[in-house]
N, C-alpha and C positions, 0 to 999 in steps of 0.2 A: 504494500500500500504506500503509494510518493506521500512523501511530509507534506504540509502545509507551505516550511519553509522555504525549501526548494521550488513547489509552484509559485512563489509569491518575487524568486527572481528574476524570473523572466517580464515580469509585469513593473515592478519597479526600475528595470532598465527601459526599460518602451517610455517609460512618463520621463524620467533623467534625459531621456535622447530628446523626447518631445519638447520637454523646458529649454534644452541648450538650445535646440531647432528656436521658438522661437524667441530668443533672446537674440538670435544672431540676425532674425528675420527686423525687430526691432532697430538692431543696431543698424543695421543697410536702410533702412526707413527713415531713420532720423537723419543718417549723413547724407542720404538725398535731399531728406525736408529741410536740411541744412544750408546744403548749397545751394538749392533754386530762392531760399530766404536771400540765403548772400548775395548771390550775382543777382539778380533782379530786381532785391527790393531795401538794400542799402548802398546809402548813400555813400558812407564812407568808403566802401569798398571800389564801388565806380569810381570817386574822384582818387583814391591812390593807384588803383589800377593805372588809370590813365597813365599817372605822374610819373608812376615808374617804370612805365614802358617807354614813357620819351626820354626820362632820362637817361638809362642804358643806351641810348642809340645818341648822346651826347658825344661831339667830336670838337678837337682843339679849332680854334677860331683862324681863318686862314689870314694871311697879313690884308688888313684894309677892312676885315672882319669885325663884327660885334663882340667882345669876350663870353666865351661859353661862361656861365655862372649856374652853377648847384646850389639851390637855395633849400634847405630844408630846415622843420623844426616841428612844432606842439602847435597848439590853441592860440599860444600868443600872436605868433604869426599868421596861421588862420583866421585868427577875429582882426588882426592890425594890420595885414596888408591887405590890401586893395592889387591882386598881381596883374589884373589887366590895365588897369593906371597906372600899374608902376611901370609896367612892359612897355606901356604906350610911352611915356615918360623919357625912358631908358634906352630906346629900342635903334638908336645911333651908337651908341656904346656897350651893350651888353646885352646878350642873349639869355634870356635867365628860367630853367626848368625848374620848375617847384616841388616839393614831395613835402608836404603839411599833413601829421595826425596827430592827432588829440594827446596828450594824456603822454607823452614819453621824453626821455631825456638821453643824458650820455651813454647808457648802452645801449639804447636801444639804435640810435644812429651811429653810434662805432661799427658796431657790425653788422648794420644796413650798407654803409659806405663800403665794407670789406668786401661786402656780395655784393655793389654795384662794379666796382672797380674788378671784382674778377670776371662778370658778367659783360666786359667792354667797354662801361661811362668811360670819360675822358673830359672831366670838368678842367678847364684850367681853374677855376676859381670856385671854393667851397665854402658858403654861408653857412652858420649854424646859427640859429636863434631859438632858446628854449629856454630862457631864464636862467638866472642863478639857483636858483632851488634844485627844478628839476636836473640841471648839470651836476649837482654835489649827492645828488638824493643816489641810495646804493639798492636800483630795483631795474624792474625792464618792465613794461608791459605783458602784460600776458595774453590779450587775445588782440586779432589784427596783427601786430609783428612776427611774433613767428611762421602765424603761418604765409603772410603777403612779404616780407623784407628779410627774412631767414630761411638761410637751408641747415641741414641736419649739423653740418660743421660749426655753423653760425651758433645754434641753440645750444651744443655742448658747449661753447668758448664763452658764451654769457653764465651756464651754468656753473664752468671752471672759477670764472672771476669773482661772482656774488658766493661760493664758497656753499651753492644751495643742496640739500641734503636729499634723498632717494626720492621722495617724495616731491619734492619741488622741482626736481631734475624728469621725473616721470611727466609730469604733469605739464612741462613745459614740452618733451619733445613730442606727447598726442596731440599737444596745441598745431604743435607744425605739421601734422601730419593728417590731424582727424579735424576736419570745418564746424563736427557738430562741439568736440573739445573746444576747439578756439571760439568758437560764440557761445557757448552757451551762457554766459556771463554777459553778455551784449545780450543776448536775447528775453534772460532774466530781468535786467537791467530798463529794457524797452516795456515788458509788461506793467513792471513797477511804477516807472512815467506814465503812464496811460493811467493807474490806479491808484496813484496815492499821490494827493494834489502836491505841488510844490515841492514833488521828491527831488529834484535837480539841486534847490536852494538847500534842501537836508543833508543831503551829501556832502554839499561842502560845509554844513555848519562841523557835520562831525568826521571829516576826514581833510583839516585843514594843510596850506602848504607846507611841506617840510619843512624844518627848522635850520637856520645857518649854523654852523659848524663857529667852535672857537676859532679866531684868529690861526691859532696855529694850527689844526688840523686843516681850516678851511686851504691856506696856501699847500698844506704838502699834497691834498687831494686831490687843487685845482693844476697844480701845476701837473703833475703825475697825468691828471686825463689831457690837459693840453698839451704835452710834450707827444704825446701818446697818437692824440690824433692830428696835429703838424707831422709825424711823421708818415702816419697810416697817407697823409697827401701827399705830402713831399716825394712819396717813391711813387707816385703816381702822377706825377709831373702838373699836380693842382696845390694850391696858395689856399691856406686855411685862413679866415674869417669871423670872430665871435661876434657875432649880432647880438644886441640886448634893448630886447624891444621892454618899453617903458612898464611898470608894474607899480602900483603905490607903495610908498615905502622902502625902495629896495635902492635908495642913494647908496650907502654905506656895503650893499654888498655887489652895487657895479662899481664902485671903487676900488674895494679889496678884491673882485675881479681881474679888473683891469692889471693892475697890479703884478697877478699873480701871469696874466697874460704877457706883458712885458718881461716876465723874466721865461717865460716858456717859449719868446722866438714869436707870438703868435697877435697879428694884427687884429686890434677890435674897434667894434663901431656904434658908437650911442648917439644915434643920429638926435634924440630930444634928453633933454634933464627931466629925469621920473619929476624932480618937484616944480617942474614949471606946466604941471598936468593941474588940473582941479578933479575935484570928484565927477564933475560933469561931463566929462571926456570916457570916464566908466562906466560897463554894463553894470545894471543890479547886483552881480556877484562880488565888484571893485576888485575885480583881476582885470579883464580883459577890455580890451578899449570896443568903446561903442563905433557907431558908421561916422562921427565929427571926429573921435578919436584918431582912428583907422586914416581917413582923410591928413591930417597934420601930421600921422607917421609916415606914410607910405611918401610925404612930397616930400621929410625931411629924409628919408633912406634916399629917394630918388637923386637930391641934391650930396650927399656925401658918399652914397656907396660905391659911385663912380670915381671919387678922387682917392679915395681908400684903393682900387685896383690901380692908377694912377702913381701911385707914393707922393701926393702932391701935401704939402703940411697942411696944417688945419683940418682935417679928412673929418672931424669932425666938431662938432660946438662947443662938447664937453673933452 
């Protein structure tokens, strides 16, 4: 007479096979509903798409030419330049491709630039603007960069340098690999705005700017990434740029900036004095410049960031 036992194996592996079946059936369902989310119905993804595809295909300026210029950066620059003005502006002197996303800082565009420049860019000239915070801040983004501005090489070398542990090194390379990993955070993100009024304003009351760095830590850090990434251009025959677009508040650390840029070899450019801004030039959140703001920056870039490629003195006001 068969046990119990024994007929009860065969039926338990049929349900085990059936669960893994569809968990996997799941998993292909959501990375589809993932990326027809992405490519179709975000924004952010169409305009870096674009950005980055012109910019690779970036070549040095032939003599009589406009200067190739890589301008990239975060929100600051998205909310404060105006790049069709500025383009229009500029468009006798410099050729300028943009690659603007939200939310990232020094690592995240180190080895964005690493994987443009082995991908064929060819900027002579490389803008950074992302603030002083976000340049000292020790993180990378986590969805949108890896998987649109990193490849696998990329994602372990942020992982090596933030010192990030099994867990945060996992999680980082399904980002670059799997769309429904890399957004589900955005997608989270986007429900919550729909459902909970004035969630944008909440965010930033409780996930404020990083905090400046002492004096002395702040030089040995800044210098260390600006030596770092003058060099990452230097062997790729482009002229680094620290753009420091206006922020309230932040005289004392475009100062000790500047500063630490001078001694790392590396030209910058404060086209306005943060204190000659009033509140009224900010959006509600008093980060990012409004459309009058935007306007006063983008004509004071347009006036000095062409003498800045120039080496003409005075490159800038401050």
């Amino acid at each position: 007479m068969p046990s119990s036992t024994s007929s009860s194996k065969p039926g338990a592996l049929f349900y085990a096979k059936l669960l893994v079946g569809i968990c996997a059936l799941l998993i292909v369902a959501f990375e589809f509903l993932s990326d027809f989310l992405l490519k179709y119905h975000s924004e952010t993804y169409a305009r870096v798409s674009r950005q980055y595809a012109e910019a690779v295909k970036m070549r040095p300026a032939k003599p009589g030419e406009p200067t190739s210029v890589l301008m990239i950066g975060n929100s600051l620059l998205l909310e404060g330049v105006d790049v069709d003005r500025l383009k229009k502006l500029t468009s006798s002197q410099m050729h300028i491709y943009p690659i603007f996303l939200e939310a990232t800082g020094y690592y995240d565009w180190f080895y964005s630039l690493q994987r443009l420049f082995r991908e064929g860019a060819k900027p002579q000239v490389v803008v950074l603007g992302v603030g002083v915070n976000s340049f000292l801040a020790n993180s990378v983004r986590q969805d949108y960069v890896p998987l649109m501005l990193f490849d696998l090489r990329d994602s372990l070398g942020v992982a090596s340098d933030l010192k990030m542990d099994r867990t945060a090194t996992s999680n980082l390379l399904l980002a670059h690999s799997s769309v429904f990993w890399d957004t589900r955070t955005v997608l989270r993100t986007q429900i919550l705005r729909h459902a909970v009024p004035h969630y944008t304003e909440l965010v930033l009351l409780l996930k404020p700017q990083p905090a400046i760095p002492p004096p002395y830590q702040f030089q040995t850090t800044a210098n260390s990434r600006l030596e770092r990434l003058r060099e990452l251009c230097e062997a790729h025959g482009a002229k680094l740029i620290i753009l420091f677009p206006p922020t309230p508040s932040s005289e004392d650390a475009v100062r000790q900036m500047t500063l630490a840029s001078r001694k790392a070899g590396v030209d910058t450019l404060v086209p306005i004095d943060p204190t000659a801004l009033s509140v009224k030039y900010y959006q509600s959140d008093e980060l990012h410049l409004n459309s009058e703001g935007a306007q006063l920056f983008t004509s004071a870039l347009a006036t000095f960031l062409p003498r800045t490629l120039d080496h003409e003195p005075a490159a800038s006001p401050n």
